[in-house]
Wavefront OBJ file of the C-alpha trace (Angstrom):
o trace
v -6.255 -17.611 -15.419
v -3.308 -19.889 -15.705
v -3.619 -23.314 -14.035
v -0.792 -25.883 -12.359
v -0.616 -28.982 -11.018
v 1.400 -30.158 -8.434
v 4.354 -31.622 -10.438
v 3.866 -28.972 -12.389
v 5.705 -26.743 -9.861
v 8.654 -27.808 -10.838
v 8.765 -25.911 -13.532
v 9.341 -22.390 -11.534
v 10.701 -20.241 -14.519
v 7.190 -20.403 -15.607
v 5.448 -19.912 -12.583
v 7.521 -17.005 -12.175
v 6.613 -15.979 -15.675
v 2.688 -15.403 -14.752
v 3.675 -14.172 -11.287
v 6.346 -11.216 -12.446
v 3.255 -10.926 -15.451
v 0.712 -10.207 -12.563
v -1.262 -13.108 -13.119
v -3.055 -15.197 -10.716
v -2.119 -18.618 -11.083
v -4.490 -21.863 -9.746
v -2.595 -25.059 -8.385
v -5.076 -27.715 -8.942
v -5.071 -31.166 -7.666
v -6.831 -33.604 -10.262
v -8.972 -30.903 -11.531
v -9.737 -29.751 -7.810
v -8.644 -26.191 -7.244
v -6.588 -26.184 -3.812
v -4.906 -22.924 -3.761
v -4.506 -20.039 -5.646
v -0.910 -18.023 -6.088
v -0.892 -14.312 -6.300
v 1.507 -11.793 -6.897
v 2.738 -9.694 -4.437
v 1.778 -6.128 -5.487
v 4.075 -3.520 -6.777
v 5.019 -0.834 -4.822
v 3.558 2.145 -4.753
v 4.580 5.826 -6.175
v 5.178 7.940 -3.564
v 2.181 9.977 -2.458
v 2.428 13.807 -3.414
v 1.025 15.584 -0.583
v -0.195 19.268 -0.918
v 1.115 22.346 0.448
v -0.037 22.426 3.934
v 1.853 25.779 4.899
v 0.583 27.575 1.802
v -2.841 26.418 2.219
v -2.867 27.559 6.149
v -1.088 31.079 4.703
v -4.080 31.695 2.396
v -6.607 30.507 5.200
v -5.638 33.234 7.924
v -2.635 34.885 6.722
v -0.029 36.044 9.045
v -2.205 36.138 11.588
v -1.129 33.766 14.895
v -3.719 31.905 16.640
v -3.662 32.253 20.228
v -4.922 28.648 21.142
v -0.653 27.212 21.883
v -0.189 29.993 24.165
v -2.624 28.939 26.328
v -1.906 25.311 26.113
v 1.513 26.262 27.266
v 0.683 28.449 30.029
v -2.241 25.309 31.387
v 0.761 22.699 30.970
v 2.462 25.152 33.789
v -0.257 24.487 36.155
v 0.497 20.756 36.997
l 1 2 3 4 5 6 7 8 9 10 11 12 13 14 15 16 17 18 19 20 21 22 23 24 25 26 27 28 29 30 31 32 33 34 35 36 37 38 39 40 41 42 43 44 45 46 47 48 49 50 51 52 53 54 55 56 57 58 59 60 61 62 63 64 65 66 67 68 69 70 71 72 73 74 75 76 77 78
C-alpha cells in the first residue's frame, strides 16, 4: 500500500495516480499512520432485473386473481 507524508501532499498528481489506480494510500506522520485515503468506488452497471410479467404469465396464466376486487370494494366502505 502506498504511503505519504504530510508535505508529501503536495504532490497531488501522484496521489491522484494511486487514487484513479484504486489504491489505498496511508498519510503517515513520522512513521505514525494518521489516516488512510480511499477511493471513492466506481459506479455500478446497471442491475438487469428479470421478467416479472413473464414470470407471473407462466405462474397462473391468464387467469385474474380476485384479491384487488375486493380491496376496492372494502376501500368503499369508509
Amino acid at each position: 500500500m502506498p504511503n505519504m507524508n504530510i508535505r508529501q501532499l503536495r504532490d497531488t498528481r501522484k496521489l491522484k495516480a494511486w487514487l484513479q489506480a484504486g489504491k489505498t494510500v496511508e498519510l503517515r506522520e513520522r512513521d505514525r499512520i494518521i489516516a488512510r485515503i480511499v477511493p471513492a468506488q466506481q459506479p455500478q452497471q446497471a442491475i438487469k432485473w428479470p421478467d416479472f410479467s413473464a414470470r407471473r404469465k407462466s405462474i397462473f396464466g391468464d387467469r385474474v386473481l380476485p384479491g384487488a376486487d375486493l380491496l376496492i370494494e372494502e376501500r368503499g366502505r369508509y
